[in-house]
VMD Tcl script that draws the C-alpha trace (Angstrom):
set ca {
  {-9.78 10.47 7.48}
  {-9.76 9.59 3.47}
  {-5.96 9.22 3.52}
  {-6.20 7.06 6.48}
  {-9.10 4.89 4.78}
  {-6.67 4.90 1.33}
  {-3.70 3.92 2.94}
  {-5.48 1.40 4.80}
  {-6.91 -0.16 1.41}
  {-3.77 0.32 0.16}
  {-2.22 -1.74 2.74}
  {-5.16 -4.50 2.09}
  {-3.99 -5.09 -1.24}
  {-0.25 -5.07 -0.52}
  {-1.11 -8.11 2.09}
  {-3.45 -9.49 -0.39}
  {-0.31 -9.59 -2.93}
  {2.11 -10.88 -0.73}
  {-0.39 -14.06 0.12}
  {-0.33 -15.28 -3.14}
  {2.14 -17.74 -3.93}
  {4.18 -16.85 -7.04}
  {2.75 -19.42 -9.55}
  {-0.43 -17.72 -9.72}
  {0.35 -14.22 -9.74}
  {3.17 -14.08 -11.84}
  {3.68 -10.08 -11.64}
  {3.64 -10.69 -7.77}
  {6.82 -8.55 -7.07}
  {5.62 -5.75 -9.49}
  {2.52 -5.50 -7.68}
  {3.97 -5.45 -4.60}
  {6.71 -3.03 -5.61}
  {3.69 -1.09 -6.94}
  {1.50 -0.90 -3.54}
  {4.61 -0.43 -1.68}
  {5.26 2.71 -3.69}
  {1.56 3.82 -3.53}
  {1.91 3.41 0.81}
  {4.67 4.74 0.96}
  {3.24 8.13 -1.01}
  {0.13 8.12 1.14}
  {2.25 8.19 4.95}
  {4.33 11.27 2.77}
  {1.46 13.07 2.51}
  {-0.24 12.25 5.56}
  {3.08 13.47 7.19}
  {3.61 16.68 5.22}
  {0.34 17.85 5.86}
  {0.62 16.82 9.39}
  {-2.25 14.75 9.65}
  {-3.00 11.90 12.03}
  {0.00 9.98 12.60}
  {0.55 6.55 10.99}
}
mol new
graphics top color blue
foreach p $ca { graphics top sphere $p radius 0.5 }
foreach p [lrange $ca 0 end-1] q [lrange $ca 1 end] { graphics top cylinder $p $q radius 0.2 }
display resetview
């Protein structure tokens, strides 16, 4: 269940990133890159340790 609620909070703040035009948020495609990484970690684990399913 705490993987599940990270990876959903991750995946908040990927959307959140991705909203935001590029004017404002300058490092937009670092931050994206960055929660991209950070999901992509989370489903690993989730998968290795056979957890629920994402």
């Amino acid at each position: 269940m705490y993987l599940k609620n990270i990876l959903q909070s991750y995946q908040e703040s990927l959307i959140s990133c991705q909203n935001k035009p590029i004017e404002e948020f300058l490092d937009k495609n670092e931050k994206i890159n960055y929660w991209s990484e950070k999901i992509q970690k989370i489903k690993s684990e989730i998968s290795d340790n056979n957890f629920e399913k994402v």
